[in-house]
C-alpha positions as CSV (number, residue, x, y, z in Angstrom):
1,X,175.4,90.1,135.3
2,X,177.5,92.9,133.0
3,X,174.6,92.6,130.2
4,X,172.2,90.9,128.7
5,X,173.1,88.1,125.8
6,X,172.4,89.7,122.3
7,X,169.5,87.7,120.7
8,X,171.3,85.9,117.7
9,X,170.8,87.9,114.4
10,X,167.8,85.8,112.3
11,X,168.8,84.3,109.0
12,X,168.2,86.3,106.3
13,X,165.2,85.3,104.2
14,X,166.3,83.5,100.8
15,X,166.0,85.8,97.8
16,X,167.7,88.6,96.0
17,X,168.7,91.8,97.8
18,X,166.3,94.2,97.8
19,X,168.2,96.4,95.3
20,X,168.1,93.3,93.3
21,X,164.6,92.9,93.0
22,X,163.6,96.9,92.4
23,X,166.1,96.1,89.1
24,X,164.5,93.4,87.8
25,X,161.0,95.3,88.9
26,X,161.8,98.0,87.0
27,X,163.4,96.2,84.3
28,X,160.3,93.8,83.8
29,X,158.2,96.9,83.6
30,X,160.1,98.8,81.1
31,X,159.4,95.3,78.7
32,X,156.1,94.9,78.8
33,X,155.3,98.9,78.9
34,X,157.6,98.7,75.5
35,X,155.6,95.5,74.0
36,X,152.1,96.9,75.1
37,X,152.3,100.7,73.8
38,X,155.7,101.4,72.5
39,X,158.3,103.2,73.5
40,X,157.3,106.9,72.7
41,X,154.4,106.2,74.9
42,X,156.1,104.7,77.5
43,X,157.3,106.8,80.4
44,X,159.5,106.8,83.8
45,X,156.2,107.7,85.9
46,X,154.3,104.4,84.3
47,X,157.4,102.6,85.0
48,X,157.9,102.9,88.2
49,X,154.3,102.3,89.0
50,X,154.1,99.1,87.2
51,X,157.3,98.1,88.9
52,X,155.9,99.3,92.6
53,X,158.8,101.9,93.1
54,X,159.3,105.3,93.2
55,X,160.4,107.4,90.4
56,X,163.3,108.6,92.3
57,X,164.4,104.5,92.6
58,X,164.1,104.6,88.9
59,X,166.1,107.5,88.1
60,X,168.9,106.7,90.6
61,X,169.5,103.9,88.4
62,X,168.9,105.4,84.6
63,X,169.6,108.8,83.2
64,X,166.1,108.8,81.1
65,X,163.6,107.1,79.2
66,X,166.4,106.0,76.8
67,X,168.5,104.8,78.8
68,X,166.6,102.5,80.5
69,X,164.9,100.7,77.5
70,X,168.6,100.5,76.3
71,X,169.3,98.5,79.1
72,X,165.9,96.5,79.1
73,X,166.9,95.8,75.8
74,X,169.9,94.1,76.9
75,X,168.9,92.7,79.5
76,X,165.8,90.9,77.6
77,X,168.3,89.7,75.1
78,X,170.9,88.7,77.0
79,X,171.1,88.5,80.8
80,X,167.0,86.7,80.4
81,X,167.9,84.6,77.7
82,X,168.4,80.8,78.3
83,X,171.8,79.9,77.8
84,X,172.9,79.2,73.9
85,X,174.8,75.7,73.5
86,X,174.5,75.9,69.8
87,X,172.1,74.1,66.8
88,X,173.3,70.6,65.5
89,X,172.1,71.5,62.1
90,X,170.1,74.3,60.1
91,X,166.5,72.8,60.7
92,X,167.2,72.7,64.3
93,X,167.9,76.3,64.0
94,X,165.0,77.4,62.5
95,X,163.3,75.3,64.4
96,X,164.5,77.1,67.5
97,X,163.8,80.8,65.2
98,X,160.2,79.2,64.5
99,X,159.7,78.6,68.7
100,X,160.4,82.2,69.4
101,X,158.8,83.9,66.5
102,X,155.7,81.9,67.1
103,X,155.0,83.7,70.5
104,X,153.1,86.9,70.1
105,X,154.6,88.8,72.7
106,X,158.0,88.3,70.6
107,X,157.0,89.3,67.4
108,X,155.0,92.6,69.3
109,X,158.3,93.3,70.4
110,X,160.3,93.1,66.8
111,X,157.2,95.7,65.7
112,X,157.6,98.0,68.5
113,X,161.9,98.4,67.8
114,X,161.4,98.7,64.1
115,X,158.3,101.3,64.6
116,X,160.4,103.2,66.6
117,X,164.1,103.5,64.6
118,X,163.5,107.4,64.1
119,X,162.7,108.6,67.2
120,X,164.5,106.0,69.4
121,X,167.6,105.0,67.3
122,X,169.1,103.7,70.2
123,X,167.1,100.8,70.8
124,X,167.5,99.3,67.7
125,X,171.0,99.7,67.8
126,X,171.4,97.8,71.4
127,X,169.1,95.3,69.8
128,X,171.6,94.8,67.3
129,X,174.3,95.0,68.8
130,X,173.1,92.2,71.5
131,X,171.6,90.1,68.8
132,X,174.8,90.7,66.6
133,X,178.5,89.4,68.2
134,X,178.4,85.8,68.8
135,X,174.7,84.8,67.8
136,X,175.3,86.6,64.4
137,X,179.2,84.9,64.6
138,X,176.9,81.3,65.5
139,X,174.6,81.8,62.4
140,X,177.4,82.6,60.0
141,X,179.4,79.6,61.3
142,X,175.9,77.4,60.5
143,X,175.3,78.7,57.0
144,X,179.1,77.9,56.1
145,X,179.0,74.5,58.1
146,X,176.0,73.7,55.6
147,X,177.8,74.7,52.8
148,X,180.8,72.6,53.5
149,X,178.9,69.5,53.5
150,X,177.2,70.3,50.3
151,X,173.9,71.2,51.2
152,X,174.1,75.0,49.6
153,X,175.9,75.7,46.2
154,X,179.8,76.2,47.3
155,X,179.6,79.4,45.2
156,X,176.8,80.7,47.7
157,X,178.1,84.2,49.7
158,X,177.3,83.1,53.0
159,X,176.7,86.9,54.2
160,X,174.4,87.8,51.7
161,X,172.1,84.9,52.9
162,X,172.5,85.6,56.7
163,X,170.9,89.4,55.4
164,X,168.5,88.0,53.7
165,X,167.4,85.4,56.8
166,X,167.2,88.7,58.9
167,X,164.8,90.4,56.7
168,X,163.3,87.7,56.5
169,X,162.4,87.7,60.4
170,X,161.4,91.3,60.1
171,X,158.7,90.2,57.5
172,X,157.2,87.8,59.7
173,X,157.4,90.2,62.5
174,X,155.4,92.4,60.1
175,X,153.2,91.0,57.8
176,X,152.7,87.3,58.9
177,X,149.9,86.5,61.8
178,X,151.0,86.6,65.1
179,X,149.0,82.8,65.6
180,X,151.2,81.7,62.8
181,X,152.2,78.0,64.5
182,X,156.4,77.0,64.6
183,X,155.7,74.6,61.7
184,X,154.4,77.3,59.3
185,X,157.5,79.5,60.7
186,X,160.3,76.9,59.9
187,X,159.0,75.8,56.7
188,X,159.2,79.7,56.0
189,X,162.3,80.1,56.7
190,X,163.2,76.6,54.5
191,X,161.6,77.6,51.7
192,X,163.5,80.8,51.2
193,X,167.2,78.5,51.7
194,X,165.6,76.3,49.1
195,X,165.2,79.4,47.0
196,X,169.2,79.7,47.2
197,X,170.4,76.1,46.4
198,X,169.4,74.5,49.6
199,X,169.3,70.5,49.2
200,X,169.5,68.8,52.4
């Protein structure tokens, strides 16, 4: 006998790698550290303890502080967001602004960006620049859609309204309750388009 048969090798267990799953560890921490206290109180040491690693794992992966809520940032937005396939018309749209604005957790998070634009310019700029591109692009395309078929003046600057729709999240963000129910939310949001010729 010239030697003994190797065992085979076992399958490996279904799953992410393991490199995988510190990211989204760490990633998932950096969120809800952001949401719960903000993100001057937030820190790489809390991170990685939340996310069970070591601050070394943490820092192999992002520069600083900033750079990893910059990229939590994105990835909430983008990479953990369900897939977008469009709205059919404008109440189906703010029906699906009303779903998200109606969780607490989301609104928390709108408060937290805009309470930190001084310090921490950068995360609202990755927020905008995620939720800009082709969601802004989508929302743009909706408003003009609308106006085409007669339901907004044919006068009305399109752009103009799309600004006044995003301030129009920040208020409820700010000064609306966070158990406001989607109803209330949408019928917000409609009553402002009504305000600007909106006849559906």
């Amino acid at each position: 006998m010239t030697g003994a048969t190797r065992p085979a090798r076992a399958a490996r267990p279904p799953g992410r790698p393991r490199s995988q799953e510190a990211d989204l560890a760490i990633l998932t921490a950096a969120l809800d550290l952001l949401i719960e206290q903000g993100a001057a109180q937030t820190s790489i040491e809390q991170v990685a303890r939340r996310a069970g690693v070591t601050r070394a794992t943490v820092y192999r992966r992002f520069a600083d502080k900033t750079a990893l809520l910059v990229r939590t940032l994105e990835w909430a937005n983008h990479d953990h967001d369900p897939a977008f396939t469009g709205w059919r018309d404008l109440e189906h749209m703010f029906g699906d602004w009303a779903a998200h604005l109606a969780v607490p957790r989301n609104r928390r998070l709108l408060r937290r960006l805009y309470g930190s634009v001084d310090d921490y310019p950068e995360l609202m700029a990755a927020y905008r620049q995620v939720n800009g591109g082709r969601r802004a692009a989508v929302v743009r395309e909706m408003l003009v859609r609308t106006r085409d078929l007669g339901l907004l003046p044919g006068d009305l600057d399109v752009d103009v309204v799309q600004e006044l729709l995003s301030a129009a999240v920040i208020g409820l963000a700010a000064l609306h309750p966070d158990d406001e129910d989607p109803e209330r939310v949408k019928a917000h949001f409609l009553a402002i388009m009504k305000q600007v010729g909106y006849r559906p």
